[in-house]
N, C-alpha and C positions, 0 to 999 in steps of 0.2 A: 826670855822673850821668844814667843813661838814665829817660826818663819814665815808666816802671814804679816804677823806686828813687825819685824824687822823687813817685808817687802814695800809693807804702807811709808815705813820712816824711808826707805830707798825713794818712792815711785812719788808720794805725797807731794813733794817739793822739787819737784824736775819741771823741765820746759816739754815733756814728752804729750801733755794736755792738749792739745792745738785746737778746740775748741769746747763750747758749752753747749747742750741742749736743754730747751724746757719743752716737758713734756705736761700737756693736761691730764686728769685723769682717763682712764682709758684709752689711752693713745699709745700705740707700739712704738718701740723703741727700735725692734728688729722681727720681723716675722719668718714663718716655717716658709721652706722655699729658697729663701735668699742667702747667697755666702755672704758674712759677716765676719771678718777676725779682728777687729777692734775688739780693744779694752775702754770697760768704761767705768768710771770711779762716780759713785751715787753720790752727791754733796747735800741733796734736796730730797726728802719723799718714799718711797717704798716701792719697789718693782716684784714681778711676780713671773714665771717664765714657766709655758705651760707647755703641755703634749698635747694633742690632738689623740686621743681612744679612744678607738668605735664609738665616733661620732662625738664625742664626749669633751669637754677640755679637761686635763685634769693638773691641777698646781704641783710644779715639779722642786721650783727651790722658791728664794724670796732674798733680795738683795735692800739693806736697810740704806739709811746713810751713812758715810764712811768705810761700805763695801765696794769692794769689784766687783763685776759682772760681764759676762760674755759669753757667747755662744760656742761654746767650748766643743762643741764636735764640729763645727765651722772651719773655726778658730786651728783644727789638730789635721783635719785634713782637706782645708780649701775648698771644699763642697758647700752646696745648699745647706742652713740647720734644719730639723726637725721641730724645731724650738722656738717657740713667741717668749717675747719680752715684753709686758705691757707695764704703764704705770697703775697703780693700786691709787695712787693721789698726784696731785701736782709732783712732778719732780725735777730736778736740775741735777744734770750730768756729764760731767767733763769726759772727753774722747781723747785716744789713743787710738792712732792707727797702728796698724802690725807692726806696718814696715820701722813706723816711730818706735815703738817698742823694741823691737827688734835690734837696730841702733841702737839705741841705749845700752842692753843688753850684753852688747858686744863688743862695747866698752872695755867692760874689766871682767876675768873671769869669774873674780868673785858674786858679782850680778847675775852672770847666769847661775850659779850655784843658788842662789837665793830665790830664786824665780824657780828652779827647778824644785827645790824642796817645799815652798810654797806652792805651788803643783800637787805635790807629794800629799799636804794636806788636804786637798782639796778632794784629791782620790780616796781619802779617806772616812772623807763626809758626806762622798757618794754613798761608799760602800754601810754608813752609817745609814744612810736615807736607803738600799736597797734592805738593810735588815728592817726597818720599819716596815714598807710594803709587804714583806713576808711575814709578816707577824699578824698571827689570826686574831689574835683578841682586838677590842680597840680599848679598852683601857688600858692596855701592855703600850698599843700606839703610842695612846696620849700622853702616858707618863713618861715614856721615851722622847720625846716629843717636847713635853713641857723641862724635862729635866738636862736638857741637849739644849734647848734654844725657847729660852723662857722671853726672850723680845719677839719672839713670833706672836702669843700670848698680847702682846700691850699694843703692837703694830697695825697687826691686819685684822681686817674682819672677820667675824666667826664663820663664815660662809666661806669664804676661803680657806680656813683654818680645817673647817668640815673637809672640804674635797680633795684637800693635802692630806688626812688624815685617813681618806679613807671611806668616810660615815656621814651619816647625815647630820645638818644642821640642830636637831632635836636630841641625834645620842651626845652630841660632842657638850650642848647644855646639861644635860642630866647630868656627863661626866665630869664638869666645870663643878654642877652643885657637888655633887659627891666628894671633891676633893677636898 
């Protein structure tokens, strides 16, 4: 069991939820500007959490149902994020405040270990997502891409898909036929 799947069977079934959100589509969850350090668990729909470059939005991760999500540079150092969170489609989203989590947490040490190392991977799927952006070709992307997180593929729209990747709308088709 990787330490994500062993934080979901911790977090899943706690009183740590204190409320639901539905969101329609296109409606933020949390915008650039605001400190956020909630955790929020996707029960409903597909989120998309984007940067603002040179003028540009550009899609940074995507959180399915039955993911976490949060504004993780927020979240680490109590500041403004940098980072929108919108919904992709309707969605339903149960909240954790910090401080709830944090409680919880502090519980048992074993919790924090768990949470830490779930962390751990997390930083690892940046560091996955930071060698995609440096990667010149976009077929090297996309097969990266498709072969790392093939529910991106069935989820979101190709439009989305396009501007997470990189390329336009038209290479990312070509590159769908070709495969």
């Amino acid at each position: 069991m990787t330490p994500l799947q062993t934080l979901h069977d911790l977090l899943d079934h706690t009183s740590i939820w204190q409320r639901s959100i539905t969101l329609p589509r296109g409606a933020p969850l949390t915008l650039p500007g605001i400190t956020d350090r909630n955790l929020y668990r996707v029960d409903l729909g597909t989120l998309v959490s984007t940067l603002e470059v040179a003028g540009t939005e550009q899609c940074c991760r995507f959180g399915y149902a039955g993911d976490y999500v949060m504004s993780l540079d927020s979240y680490i150092t109590n500041q403004p994020t940098a980072y929108g969170i919108y919904a992709l489609r309707r969605c339903e989203v149960a909240v954790a405040s910090f401080g709830a989590l944090q409680d919880f947490l502090a519980q048992c040490a074993g919790r924090s270990q768990i949470w830490e190392e779930a962390k751990g991977g997390l930083i690892l799927s940046f560091l996955e997502r930071e060698i995609d952006l440096l990667t010149p070709s976009p077929e090297e992307r996309y097969r990266r891409v498709l072969d790392r997180s093939p529910r991106l593929f069935q989820e979101v729209p190709a439009k989305y898909i396009a501007n997470y990747l990189r390329m336009t709308p038209e290479t990312l088709s070509r590159l769908k036929k070709e495969a």
